[in-house]
Structure formats: C-alpha cells, structure tokens
C-alpha positions as CSV (number, residue, x, y, z in Angstrom):
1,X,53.1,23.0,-101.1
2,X,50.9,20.1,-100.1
3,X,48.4,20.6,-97.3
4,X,46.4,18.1,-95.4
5,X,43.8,19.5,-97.0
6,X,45.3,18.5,-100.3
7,X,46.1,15.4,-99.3
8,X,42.4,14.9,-98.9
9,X,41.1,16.9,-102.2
10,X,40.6,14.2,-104.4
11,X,38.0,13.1,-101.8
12,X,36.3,16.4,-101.6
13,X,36.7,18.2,-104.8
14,X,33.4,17.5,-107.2
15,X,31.6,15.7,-104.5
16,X,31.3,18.2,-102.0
17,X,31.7,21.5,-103.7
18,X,29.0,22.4,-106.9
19,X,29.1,25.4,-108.9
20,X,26.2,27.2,-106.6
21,X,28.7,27.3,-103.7
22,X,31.1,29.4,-106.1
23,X,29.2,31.9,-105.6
24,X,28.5,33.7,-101.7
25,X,26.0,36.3,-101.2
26,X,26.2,39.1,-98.9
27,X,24.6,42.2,-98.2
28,X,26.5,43.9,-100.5
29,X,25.8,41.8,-103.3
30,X,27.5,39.0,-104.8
31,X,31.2,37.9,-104.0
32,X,33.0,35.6,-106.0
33,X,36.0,34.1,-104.4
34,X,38.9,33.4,-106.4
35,X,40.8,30.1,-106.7
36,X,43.5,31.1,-103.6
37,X,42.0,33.1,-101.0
38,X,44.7,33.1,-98.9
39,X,48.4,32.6,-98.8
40,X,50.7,32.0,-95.6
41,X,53.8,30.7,-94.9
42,X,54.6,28.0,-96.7
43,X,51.5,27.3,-97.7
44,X,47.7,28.9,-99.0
45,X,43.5,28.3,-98.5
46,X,42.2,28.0,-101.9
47,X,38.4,28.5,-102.4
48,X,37.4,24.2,-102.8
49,X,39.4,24.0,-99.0
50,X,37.5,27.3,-97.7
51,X,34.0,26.2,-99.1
52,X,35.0,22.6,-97.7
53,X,35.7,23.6,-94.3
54,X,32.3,26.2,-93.9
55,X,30.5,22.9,-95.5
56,X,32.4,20.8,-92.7
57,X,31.4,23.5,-90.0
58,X,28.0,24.0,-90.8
59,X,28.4,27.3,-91.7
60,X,27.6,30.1,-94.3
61,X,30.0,32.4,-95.8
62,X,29.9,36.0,-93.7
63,X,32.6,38.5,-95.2
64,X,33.4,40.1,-91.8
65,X,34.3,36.5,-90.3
66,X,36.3,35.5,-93.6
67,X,39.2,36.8,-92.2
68,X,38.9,34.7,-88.7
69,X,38.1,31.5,-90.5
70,X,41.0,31.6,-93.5
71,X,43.5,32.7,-90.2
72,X,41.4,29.7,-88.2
73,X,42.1,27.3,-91.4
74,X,45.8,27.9,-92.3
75,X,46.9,27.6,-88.7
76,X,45.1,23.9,-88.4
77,X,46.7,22.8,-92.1
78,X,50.4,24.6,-91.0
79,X,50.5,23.3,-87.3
80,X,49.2,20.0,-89.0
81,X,51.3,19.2,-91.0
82,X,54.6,20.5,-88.5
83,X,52.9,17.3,-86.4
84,X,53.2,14.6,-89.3
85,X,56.9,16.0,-90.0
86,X,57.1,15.1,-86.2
87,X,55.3,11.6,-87.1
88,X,52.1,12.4,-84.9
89,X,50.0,10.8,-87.5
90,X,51.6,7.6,-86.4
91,X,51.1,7.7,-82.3
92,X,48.0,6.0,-80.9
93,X,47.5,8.7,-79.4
94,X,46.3,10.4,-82.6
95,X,45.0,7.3,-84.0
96,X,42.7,6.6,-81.3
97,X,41.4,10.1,-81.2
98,X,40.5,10.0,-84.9
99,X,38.8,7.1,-84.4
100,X,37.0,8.4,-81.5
101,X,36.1,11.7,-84.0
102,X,34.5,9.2,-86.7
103,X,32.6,6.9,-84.0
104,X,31.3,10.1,-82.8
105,X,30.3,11.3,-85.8
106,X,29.0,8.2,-86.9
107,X,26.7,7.9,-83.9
108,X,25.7,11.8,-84.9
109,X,24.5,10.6,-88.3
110,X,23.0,7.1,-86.4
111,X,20.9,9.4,-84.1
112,X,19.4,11.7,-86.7
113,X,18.2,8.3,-88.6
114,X,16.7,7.4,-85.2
115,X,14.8,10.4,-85.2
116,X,13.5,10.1,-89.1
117,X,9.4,10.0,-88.5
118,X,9.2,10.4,-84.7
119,X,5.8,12.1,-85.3
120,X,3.2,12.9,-82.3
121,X,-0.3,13.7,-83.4
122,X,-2.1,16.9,-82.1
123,X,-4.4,14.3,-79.9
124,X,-1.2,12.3,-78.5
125,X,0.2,15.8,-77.8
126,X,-2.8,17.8,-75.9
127,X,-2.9,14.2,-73.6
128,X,0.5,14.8,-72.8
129,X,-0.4,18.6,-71.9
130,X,-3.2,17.3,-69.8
131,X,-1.4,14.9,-67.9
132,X,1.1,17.3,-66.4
133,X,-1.5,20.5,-65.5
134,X,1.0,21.8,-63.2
135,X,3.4,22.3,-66.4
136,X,0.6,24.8,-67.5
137,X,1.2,26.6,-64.5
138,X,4.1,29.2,-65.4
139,X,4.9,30.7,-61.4
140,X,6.5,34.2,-61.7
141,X,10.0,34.2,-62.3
142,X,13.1,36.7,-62.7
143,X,15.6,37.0,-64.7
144,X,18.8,36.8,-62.7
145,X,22.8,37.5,-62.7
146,X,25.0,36.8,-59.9
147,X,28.2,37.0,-59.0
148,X,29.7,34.9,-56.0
149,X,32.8,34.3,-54.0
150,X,33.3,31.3,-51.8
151,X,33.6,32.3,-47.8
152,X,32.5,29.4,-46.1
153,X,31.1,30.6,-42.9
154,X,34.0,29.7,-39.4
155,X,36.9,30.4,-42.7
156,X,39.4,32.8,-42.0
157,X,38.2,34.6,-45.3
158,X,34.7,35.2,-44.7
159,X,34.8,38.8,-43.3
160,X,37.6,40.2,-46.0
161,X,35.8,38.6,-49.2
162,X,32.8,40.3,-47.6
163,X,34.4,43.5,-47.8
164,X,35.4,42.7,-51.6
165,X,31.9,41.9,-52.7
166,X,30.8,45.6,-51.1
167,X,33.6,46.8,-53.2
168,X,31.8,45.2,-55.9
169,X,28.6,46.4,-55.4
170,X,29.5,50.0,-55.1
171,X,31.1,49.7,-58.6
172,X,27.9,48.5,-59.8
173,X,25.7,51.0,-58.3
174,X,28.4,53.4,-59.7
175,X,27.4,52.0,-63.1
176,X,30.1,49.1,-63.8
177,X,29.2,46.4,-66.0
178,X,27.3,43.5,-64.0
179,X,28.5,40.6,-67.1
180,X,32.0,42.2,-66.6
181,X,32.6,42.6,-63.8
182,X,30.8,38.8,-62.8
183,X,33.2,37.2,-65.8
184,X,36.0,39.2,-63.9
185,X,35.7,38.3,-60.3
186,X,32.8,35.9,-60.0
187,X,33.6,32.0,-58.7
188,X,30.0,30.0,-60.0
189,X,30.0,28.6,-63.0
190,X,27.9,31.5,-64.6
191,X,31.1,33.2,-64.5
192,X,31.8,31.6,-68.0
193,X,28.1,33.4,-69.5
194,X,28.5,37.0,-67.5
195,X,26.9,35.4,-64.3
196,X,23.8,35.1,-65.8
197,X,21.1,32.6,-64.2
198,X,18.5,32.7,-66.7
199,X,15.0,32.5,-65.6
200,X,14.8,31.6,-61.9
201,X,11.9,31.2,-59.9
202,X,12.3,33.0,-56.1
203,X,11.1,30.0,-54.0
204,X,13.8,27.7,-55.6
205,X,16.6,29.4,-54.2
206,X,17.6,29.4,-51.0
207,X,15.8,30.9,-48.1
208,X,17.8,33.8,-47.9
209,X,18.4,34.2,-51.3
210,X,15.2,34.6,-52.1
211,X,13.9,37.1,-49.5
212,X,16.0,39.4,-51.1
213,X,15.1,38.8,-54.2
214,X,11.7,38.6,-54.8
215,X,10.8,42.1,-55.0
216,X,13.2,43.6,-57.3
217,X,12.5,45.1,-60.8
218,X,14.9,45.2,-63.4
219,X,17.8,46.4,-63.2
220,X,18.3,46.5,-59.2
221,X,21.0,44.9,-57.3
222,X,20.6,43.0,-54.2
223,X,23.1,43.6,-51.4
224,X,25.7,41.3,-50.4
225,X,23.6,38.6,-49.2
226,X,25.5,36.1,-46.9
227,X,25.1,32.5,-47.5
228,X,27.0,29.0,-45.8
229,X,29.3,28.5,-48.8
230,X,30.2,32.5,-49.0
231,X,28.9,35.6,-50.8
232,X,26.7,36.3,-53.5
233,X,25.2,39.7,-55.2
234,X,22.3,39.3,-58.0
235,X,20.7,41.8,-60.2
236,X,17.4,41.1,-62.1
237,X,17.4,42.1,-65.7
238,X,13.4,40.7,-66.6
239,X,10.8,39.3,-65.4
240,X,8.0,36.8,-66.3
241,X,4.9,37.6,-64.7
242,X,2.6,34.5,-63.6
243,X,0.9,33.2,-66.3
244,X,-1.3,29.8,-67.6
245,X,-1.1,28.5,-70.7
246,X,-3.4,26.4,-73.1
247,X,-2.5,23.6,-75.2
248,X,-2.9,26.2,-78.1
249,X,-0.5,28.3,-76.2
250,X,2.3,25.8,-75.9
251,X,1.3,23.4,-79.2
252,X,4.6,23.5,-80.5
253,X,6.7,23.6,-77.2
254,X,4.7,20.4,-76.5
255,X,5.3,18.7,-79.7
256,X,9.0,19.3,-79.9
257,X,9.4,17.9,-76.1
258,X,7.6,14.6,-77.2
259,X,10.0,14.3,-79.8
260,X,13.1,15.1,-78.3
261,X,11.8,12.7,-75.3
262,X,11.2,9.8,-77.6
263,X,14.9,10.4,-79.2
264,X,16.3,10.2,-76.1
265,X,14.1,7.4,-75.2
266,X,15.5,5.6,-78.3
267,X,19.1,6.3,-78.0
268,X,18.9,5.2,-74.1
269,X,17.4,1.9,-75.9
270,X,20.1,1.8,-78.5
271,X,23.0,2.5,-75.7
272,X,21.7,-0.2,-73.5
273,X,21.3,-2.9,-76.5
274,X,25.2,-2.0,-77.7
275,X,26.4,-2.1,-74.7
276,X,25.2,-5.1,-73.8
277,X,25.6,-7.2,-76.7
278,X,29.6,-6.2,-76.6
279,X,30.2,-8.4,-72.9
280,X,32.6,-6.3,-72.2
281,X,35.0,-7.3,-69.5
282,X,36.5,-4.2,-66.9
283,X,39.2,-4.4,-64.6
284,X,38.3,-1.2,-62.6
285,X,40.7,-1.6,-59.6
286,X,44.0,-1.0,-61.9
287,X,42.3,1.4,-64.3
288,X,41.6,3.5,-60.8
289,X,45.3,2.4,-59.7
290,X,47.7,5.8,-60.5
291,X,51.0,3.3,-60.6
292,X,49.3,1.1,-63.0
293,X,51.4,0.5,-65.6
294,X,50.6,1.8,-69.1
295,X,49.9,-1.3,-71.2
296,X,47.4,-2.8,-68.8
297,X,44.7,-4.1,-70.2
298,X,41.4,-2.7,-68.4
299,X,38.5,-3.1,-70.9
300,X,38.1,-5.6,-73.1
301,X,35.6,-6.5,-75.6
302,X,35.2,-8.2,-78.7
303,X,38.7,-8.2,-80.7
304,X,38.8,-4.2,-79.1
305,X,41.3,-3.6,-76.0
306,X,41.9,-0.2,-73.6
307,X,45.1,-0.3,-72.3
308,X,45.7,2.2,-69.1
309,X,47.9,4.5,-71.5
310,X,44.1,5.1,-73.8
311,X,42.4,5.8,-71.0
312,X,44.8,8.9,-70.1
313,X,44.6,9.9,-73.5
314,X,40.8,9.9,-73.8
315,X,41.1,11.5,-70.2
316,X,43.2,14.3,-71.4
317,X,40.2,15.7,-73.7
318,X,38.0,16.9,-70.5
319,X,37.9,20.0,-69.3
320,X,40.7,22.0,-67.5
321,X,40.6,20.6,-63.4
322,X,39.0,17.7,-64.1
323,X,39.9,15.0,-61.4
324,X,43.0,12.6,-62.3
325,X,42.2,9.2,-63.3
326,X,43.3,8.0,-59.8
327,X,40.6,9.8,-57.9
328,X,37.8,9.6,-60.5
329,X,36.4,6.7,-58.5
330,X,35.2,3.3,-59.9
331,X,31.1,4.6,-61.0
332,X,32.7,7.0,-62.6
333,X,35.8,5.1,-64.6
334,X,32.7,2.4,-65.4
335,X,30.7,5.4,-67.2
336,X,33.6,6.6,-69.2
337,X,34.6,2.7,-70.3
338,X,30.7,2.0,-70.9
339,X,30.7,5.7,-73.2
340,X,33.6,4.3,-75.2
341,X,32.0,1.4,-75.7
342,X,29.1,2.7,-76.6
343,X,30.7,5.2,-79.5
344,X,33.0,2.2,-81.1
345,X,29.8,-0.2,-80.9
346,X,27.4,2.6,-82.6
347,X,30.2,3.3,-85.1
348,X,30.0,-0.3,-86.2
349,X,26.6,-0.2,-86.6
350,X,26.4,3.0,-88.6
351,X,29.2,2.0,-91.1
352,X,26.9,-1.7,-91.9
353,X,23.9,0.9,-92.4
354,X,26.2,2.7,-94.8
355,X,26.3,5.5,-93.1
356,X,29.8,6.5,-93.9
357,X,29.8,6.5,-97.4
358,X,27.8,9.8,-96.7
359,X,30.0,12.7,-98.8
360,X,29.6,15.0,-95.9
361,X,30.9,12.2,-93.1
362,X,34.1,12.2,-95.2
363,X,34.2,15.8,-95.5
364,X,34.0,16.6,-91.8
365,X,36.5,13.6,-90.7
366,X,39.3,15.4,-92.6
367,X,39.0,18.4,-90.8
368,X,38.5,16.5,-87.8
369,X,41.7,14.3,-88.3
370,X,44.0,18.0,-89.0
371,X,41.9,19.3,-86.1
372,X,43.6,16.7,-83.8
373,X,46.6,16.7,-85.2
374,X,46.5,20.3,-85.1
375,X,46.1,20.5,-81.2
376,X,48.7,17.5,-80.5
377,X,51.5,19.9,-82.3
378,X,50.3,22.7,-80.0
379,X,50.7,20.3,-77.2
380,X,53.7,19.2,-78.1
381,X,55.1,22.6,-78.1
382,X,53.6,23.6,-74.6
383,X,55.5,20.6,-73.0
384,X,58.9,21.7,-74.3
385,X,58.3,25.0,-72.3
386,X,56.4,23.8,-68.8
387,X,57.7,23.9,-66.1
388,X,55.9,21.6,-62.7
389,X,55.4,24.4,-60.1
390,X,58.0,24.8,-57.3
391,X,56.3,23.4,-53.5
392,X,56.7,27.3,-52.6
393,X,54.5,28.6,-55.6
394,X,52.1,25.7,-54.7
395,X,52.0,26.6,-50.8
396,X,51.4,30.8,-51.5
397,X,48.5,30.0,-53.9
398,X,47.0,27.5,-51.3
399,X,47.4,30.3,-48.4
400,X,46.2,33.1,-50.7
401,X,43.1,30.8,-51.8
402,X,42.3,28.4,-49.1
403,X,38.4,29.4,-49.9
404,X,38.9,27.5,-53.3
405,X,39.6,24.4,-51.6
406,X,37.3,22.5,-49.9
407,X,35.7,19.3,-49.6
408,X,31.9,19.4,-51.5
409,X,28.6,18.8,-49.4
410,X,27.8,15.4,-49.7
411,X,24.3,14.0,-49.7
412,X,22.8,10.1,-48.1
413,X,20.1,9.0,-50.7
414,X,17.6,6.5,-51.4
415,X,15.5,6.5,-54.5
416,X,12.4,4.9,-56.0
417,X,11.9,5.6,-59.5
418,X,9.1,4.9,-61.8
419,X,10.1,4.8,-65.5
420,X,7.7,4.1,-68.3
421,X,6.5,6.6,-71.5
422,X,4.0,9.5,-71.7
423,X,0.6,7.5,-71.9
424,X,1.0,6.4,-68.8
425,X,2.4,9.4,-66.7
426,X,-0.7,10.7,-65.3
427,X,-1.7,7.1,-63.8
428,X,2.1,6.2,-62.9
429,X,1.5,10.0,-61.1
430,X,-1.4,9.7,-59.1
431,X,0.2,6.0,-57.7
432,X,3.4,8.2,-56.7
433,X,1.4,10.7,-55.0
434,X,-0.4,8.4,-52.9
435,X,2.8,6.5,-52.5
436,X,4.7,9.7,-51.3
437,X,1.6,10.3,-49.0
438,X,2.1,7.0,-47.3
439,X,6.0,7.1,-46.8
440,X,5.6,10.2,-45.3
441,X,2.8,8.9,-42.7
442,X,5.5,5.9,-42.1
443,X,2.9,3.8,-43.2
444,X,4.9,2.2,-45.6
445,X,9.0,1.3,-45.0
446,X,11.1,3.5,-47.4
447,X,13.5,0.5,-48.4
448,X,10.7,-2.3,-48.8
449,X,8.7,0.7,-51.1
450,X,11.9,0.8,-53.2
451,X,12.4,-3.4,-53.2
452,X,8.6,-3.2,-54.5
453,X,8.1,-0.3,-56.7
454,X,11.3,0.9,-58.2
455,X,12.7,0.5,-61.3
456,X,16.2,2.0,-60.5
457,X,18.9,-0.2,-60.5
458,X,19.2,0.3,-56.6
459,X,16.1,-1.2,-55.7
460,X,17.4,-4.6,-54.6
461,X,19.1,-2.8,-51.8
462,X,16.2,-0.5,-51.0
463,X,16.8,2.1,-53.0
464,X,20.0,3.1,-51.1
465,X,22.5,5.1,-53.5
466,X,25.1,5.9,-50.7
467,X,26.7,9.7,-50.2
468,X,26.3,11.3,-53.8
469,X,28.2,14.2,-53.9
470,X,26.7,18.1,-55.5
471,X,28.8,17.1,-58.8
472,X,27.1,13.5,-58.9
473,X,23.4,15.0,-57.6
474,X,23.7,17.4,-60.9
475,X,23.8,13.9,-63.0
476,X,20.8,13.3,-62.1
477,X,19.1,16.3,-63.1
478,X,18.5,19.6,-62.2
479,X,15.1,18.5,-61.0
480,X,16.2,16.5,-58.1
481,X,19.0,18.6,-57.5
482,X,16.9,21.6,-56.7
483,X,14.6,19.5,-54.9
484,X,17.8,17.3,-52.8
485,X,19.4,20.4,-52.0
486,X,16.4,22.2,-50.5
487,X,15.6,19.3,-48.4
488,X,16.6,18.7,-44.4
489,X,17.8,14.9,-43.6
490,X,15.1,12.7,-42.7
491,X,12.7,14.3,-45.5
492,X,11.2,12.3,-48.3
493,X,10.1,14.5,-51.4
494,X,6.9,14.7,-53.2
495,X,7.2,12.8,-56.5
496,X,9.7,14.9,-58.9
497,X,9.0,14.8,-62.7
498,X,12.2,14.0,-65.1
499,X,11.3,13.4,-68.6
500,X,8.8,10.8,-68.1
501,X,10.3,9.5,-64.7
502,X,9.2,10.2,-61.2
503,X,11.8,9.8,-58.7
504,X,10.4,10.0,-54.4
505,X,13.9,10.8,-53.0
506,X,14.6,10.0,-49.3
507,X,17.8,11.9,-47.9
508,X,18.8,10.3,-45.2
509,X,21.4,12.3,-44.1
510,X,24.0,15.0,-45.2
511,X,27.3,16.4,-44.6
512,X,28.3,19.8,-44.8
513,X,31.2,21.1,-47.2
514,X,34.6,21.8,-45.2
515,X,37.5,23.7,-46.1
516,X,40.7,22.0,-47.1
517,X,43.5,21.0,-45.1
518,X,46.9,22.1,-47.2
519,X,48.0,18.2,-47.1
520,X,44.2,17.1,-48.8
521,X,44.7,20.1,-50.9
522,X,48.0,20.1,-52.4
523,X,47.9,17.8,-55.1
524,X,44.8,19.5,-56.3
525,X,46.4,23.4,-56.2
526,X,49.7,21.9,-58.2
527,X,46.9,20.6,-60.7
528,X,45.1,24.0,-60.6
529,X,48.4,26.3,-60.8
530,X,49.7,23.6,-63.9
531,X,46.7,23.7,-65.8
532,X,46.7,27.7,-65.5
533,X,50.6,27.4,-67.0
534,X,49.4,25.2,-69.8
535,X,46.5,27.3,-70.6
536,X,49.1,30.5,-70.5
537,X,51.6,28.6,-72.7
538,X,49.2,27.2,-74.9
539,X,47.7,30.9,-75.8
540,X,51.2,31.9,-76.0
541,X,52.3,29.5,-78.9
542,X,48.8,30.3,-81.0
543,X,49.7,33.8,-80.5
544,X,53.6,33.1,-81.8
545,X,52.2,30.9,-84.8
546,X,49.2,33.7,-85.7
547,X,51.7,36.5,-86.1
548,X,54.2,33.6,-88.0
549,X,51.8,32.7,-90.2
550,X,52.0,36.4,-92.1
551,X,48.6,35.8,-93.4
552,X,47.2,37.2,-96.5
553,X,43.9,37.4,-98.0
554,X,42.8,37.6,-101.2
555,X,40.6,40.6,-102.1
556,X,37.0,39.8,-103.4
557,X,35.5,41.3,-105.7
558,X,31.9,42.4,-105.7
559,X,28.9,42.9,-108.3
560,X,25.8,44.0,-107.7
C-alpha cells in the first residue's frame, strides 16, 4: 500500500537514516527494530518512516512512547492519504499552508545562521551586569497558583460565584488537588498549566491581592479574596527568599540574555529590511470588510497576491475564540499581512543561501505537508457533522454565563521610548530618569518630550497610542503591562526596562471593563458555543479513526 510517507522515501531513505540509528538504546539494553513496526488498516510504519519521523520531531526513541508515536504516525499517513483521494492536495487551501510550513521552516534554519558566532566576552558581559544593578537585586518572591472566576463587582453573579469559590476552598482545605481542581473550574489563563503563576513578587499584584498574600508559607491557601473583575483563591507552593547576586553568580544567565537579545535584535533587523524591500501594497478596509468577496485582492507584493479567501485560511490556524477577521481591526489585519510577508520574503532568502537543500529541511516538510493534510481530512469530516447552534441554545448559554462576556478595560497611552543596544543602556538610563523626574514636576510637556526624545513610531503625534486594550497592553510586554495596569490616570511611570528599551509611559486615562449586553454579546457566544461543537466533534472523529485504525505493533526484541 503506498503511504505519503512512501511517496516521499526515495527522498529520505540513505540520506536521513544511517546504520547507527538502526539501532535504539534503552534502559533495558539494546532494541533493534525490525523492518515493519507496525501494521494498520490498510497500511503499516516501517522502521526508515518511524526513525524519519523521531528525526523530523526532534526526538529520541523511548519504548514506553513507541506505542503513542507509531498510533500518532499511521493516523497522519491513513487520514492523509483519505484527503488526497478527496483531492485536498490540490486546494489552495493546502497549498498555501504547505508553503507557509516551509517559509516557516526556512526562516527557522535562517535564524539559527543569524545566530552562528553571536559571542559576548566575559568583560562585555559583567558591563552589562553593572549597568542594570537593580537586576542584581532578586526581591522575595512566592511561588503562586490561583484559581479565578470572573464576578465583576454591580453583576448579578457576584454573590453566587462567591459562594462557589468557598465551595472551592473547603475542598482544598479538605485536601483536593489545587492543579485539578484550578484546570477544572478556574477562568485565567493559568487554567491551561494547573493555575500556576510561577514566581510572583507580592507588591506586583494588586493591592488586595497582595495583603493576603505576602505572609503565607508553602502550602497555604488564601481565602476568597474579592477583586473588581471577580474572585480569586491562591496557594503558595515556594518561595525565594531576597537575595543579591554577583556577576559570578549570574555569569551564564547574563551571557545567554546578551545573546538571545542580540538574536532578536538581528531578526528585528532582518524583519524590517524584508519587509521593506517587498513595497507591499494593503487594502486594509476590504480585508476588515466581513462581505468582502473572496477573491479580493488585499496584499500585494512583488509577483505574490492574498486574496480575502487566504487570509481566512491563514486565519483559521489561530487559536479556538480568536476574533473573526471582521472585528480584528486594521493594526491588527496590518501585523498579520506584514508577518506573512515576512515568512514568504525570509523563505526566499533562505532557499538563495541554500538553505533548503539541507536533508533535514526535506525531511521535516514531508511530515509537515501529511501533517496538514492530515488535519484538513479531520476538518473535512467535522463539517459534515456540525450543526450552527439554534438562537435558544445561544440565549441559555449567554444567561447562564453573562460573567464571560464583557467588554475588556481599556487603557489612554502615550509613550516615549528610547531604543539603542547594551553599551549604552546605563547612559540612555540615567537621561530617562532625569527625564521622568521632569515630566512628573510638569517641567517639561509630555507630548513635546515624546516629539523630541522618542524613538517610537508615535512620536510625531506626541507619543499618543490611543485606548490600547489589556490584550494589546500584553503586546508590549509584561513589563509595561504590570506597570500600565498598576497605574491611576494622570500618572507617568518611572522609566521601565524591556530588552534594551526604556519606555516612560503616560496613561492618560482608562475605562473600566463592563459586562455584555446579550445584543454586543451574541455573535461572540454563537462563536464560543460553535467552537466548543467543533472541538467535541473533532475529538470524536480521532477517537472513531484510533479505534479504526486496529493498530498493531511489532514486538522488539532486546539484548543485553
């Protein structure tokens, strides 16, 4: 039976697989796979496709996750090739999410050549260290879980999810499982790692927040400490005493940071020069527009077009209750064009470098390619069963969930920003200190400051960046998003380190978060509710085509 893996072998076999790879050690000595490892319907994982796709993967072979990985592999090669029987491999669809795969894994290859000799010496390094004393300075800090639920305070919810989270804290004191129980019932985001913070230091959080939290030891829970947005419980489970560290201390730490921040310094470079050099043209008002019609045209540059219909289709790779093209907003449409961009302009240049004659940028494109095609079968499959939700399903989960539903806190900002690189941090410091100083005094206007000093692309207009929203503050770091959201309008902040920037932040003003009325909300529940159905259906058929596959391993044998 031929696989897409076959149809690919005479790419792999001899050039990615040598003899040492025949050969997998374990703890219980050594295991030599035979030539099939695996049979399933219709089809079967020899060894060269197995030791291709843990070579693809970046992964060692690990006899307890064999199993996983053959069931992982024939389900990609049998739901791939049901989607070229279908003629997938001829949609644009797939085709331009292939070629998005390979510019992505081009510009993968193209940054780790970028890095090749980014070397600091141990002088350049303890100058760094010494221009940033504060960093030496490590304030005591816990480490925190949490689990939340949204109440904001005036909601008809407040008191009765109040009375929830005491349920939940008496099944904690009673010995329940805090990462459970916060993966469970918890609505942050840390829901997704067992509610865990990480390391937190007390006087970042909010007021409240942290009065209760500063004393405990680990393994204490907090009580249900009210807040504006709702209702939050933490537990600390460590704690890092205040400490200060030496240059000898932190060598290392220091030396990787330089080098990850000159990467990133050369890749911002390399971005900006690609992007540029490809005059691009947008047309951002129909790419925002939800009637626009499929084939229009709304990015164009060089011989390369983006029609309305690739935009969906790069759209419908982001997360799960991500906004709708229509309500992304014009920044954010110009960021996602720019990114695409970006990936097809850095694929070019990797391929004239010859970076995809590389063995193992063929080897992972394969994958990649029944990977896709993989998923669009799935897809395909999940849209013969959905079904829209009915206006009464969409109406009870609104009424039964109104706290889920609200419009975000909003933020009025001005900037000034001061870019440059690490040798001259401490003197671009002191100059923001005393510039912060005199904004504060009013000695010096705030938007004539910006006009003269900043190197942000908002300068011209004094800095002003409009009402950013919480998701947009988190773009700019979590830096100035601590620092922005611990403000009161009419502050100006003290100079905040990012990287090698410093950014004085004005916020001029800010709006609170409001719940929801059920016309703003409705479009956004029959999102929610359908992306729940497709999620459902789409475990459904994995499940149906795991048990179909009737898998069968091979048994290894093993020699000491």
């Amino acid at each position: 039976m031929i696989t897409i893996a076959n149809l690919a072998r005479h790419v792999l076999v001899g050039l990615l697989v040598s003899t040492s790879l025949l050969v997998l050690i374990s703890c219980g000595g050594e295991q030599r796979l035979p030539d099939v490892v695996a049979t399933y319907e219709d089809g079967e994982v020899t060894r060269d496709e197995y030791l291709s796709w843990l070579s693809a993967h970046r992964l060692d072979d690990s006899p307890q996750e064999r199993r996983d990985r053959l069931e992982r592999i024939a389900m990609t090669e049998l739901l791939a090739m049901r989607a070229v029987a279908r003629g997938a491999d001829d949609e644009p669809a797939v085709g331009l999410l292939v070629a998005q795969a390979e510019n992505e894994l081009l510009l993968a290859a193209l940054r780790r050549r970028l890095g090749e000799g980014i070397v600091f010496t141990d002088e350049e390094a303890r100058r760094a260290f010494e221009a940033n004393p504060d960093n030496a300075f490590k304030p005591r800090a816990l480490r925190l879980r949490n689990i939340f639920k949204q109440a904001p305070v005036g909601g008809p919810q407040r008191e009765s999810v109040r009375l929830r989270m005491e349920e939940i804290r008496g099944e904690l004191l009673a010995g329940a499982d805090f990462a459970e129980l916060a993966r469970r019932e918890s609505e942050s985001q840390t829901r997704f790692r067992g509610g865990n913070m990480g390391m937190v230091d007390p006087s970042e959080l909010q007021s409240e927040v942290a009065e209760k939290v500063v004393g405990l030891q680990p393994g204490e829970i907090t009580e249900v400490i009210g807040i504006e947005d709702g209702w939050v419980i933490l537990m600390c489970f460590g704690i890092r005493e205040e400490r200060r560290n030496t240059f000898e201390d932190v060598a290392d730490t220091v030396h990787s940071i330089l080098r990850r921040r000159e990467l990133k310094r050369r890749m911002t470079e390399l971005e900006e020069e690609l992007v540029a050099s490809a005059a691009a043209s947008y047309d951002l008002e129909t790419a925002g527009r939800e009637s626009a019609p499929p084939d229009a045209v709304v990015l164009r540059f060089g011989d390369a077009r983006l029609a309305v219909a690739d935009l969906e289709r790069l759209l419908a790779g982001r997360r799960p209750g991500a906004p709708p093209r229509g309500e992304m907003g014009e920044p954010a449409l110009r960021r996602m064009m720019d990114r695409h961009i970006f990936l097809v302009m850095a694929g070019r240049r990797a391929r004239e470098q010859g970076l995809d004659s590389d063995p193992e940028f063929a080897e992972r494109i394969v994958w990649k390619r029944s990977e896709i095609l993989a998923l669009h079968e799935i897809k395909a499959r999940v849209r013969e069963r959905f079904t829209p939700p009915t206006e009464g399903e969409v109406r009870a989960f609104w009424e039964s969930n109104q706290n889920r539903f609200r419009h975000p806190a909003e933020y009025r900002l001005s900037v000034i920003r001061s870019g440059g690189d690490i040798a001259s941090l401490q003197h671009r410091l002191r100059h923001a200190k005393e510039l912060a100083t005199a904004l504060r005094a009013g000695e010096i206007d705030f938007d004539d400051a910006a006009r003269a000093h900043s190197d942000h692309p908002s300068a011209a207009g004094g800095g002003d960046l409009g009402w950013v929203s919480r998701t947009q503050l988190m773009a700019l770091g979590v830096e100035l998003f601590r620092t922005i959201t611990a403000m009161r309008p009419g502050e100006i902040s003290a100079p905040v380190q990012r990287d090698t920037e410093l950014w004085i932040v004005w916020l001029r003003d800010a709006r609170p978060g409001r719940p929801l009325e059920y016309s703003e909300a409705q479009e956004r529940v029959e999102r929610q509710l359908g992306n729940q159905r497709v999620q459902a259906l789409q475990t459904e058929v994995e499940a149906e085509v795991r048990v179909s596959l009737g898998l069968t391993t091979a048994s290894v044998p093993s020699s000491s």
